[in-house]
N, C-alpha and C positions, 0 to 999 in steps of 0.2 A: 466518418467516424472509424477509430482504428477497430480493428475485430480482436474483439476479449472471450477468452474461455468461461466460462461460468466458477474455475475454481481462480483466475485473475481478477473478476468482480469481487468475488466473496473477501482474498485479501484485500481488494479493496477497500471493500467494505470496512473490514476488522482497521484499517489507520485511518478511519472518520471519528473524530473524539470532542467533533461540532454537530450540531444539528442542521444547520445552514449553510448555503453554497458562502455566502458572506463571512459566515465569524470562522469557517473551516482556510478562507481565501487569510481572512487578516491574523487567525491566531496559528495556523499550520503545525499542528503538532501530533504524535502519532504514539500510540501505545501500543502498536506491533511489531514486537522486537523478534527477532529471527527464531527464536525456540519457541514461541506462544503461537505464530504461526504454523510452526511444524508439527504442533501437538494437535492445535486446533484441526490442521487439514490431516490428519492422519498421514503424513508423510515424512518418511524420515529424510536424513538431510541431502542426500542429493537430487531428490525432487523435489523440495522445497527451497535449493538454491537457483536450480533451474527454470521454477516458479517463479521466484524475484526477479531473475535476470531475462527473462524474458517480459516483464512488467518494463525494467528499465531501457528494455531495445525499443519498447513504442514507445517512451518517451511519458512514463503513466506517474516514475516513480523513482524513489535513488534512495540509499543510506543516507540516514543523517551524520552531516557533519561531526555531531560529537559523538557518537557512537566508542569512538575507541577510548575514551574518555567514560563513558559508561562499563563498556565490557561485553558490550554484544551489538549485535546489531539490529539498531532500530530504522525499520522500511516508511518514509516518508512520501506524500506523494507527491506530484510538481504541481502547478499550476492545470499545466494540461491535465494531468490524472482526477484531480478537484473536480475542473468542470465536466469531463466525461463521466465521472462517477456522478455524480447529481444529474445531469442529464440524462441519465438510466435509470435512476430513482425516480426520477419527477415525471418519468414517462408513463 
C-alpha cells in the first residue's frame, strides 16, 4: 500500500460522495473542488496545491476532466485512490 499522510486521507476522504466501495467505483464523482479543500484544511494555496499533487504522483487522484468548464478545480480520485481509501476505512 502506498504511504498517505493523514492530511492525504482526510482529502481523501472529503471526494467520497458514495457510501460504498461499489456505487463510489460506478458513480465516481467528487464535491472537492480546490478552494473547499483549502478552507477545509486550513491551507492556503500552495500547500494545498502541493497537497494535490502530491495525491496525484501516488497515483490516488487527478482533476476532473471538466473542471475548466466549471471554473475550478474539482480533485477526483482514480480507481486506485477508491480502493485504497476504503481499505482504510474498512480497516
Amino acid at each position: 500500500m502506498t504511504n498517505l499522510t493523514d492530511d492525504e486521507i482526510t482529502v481523501m476522504k472529503m471526494c467520497l460522495t458514495y457510501d460504498t466501495r461499489s456505487d463510489q467505483l460506478r458513480y465516481n464523482s467528487s464535491d472537492a473542488d480546490w478552494p473547499t479543500i483549502s478552507i477545509k484544511m486550513s491551507m492556503n494555496a500552495t500547500k494545498t496545491r502541493q497537497l494535490l499533487e502530491s495525491l496525484i504522483k501516488k497515483r490516488m487522484g487527478n482533476y476532473a476532466d471538466n473542471s475548466d468548464e466549471l471554473g475550478y478545480d474539482v480533485f477526483m480520485l482514480s480507481e486506485l485512490g477508491i480502493h485504497t481509501i476504503f481499505d482504510i476505512l474498512e480497516d
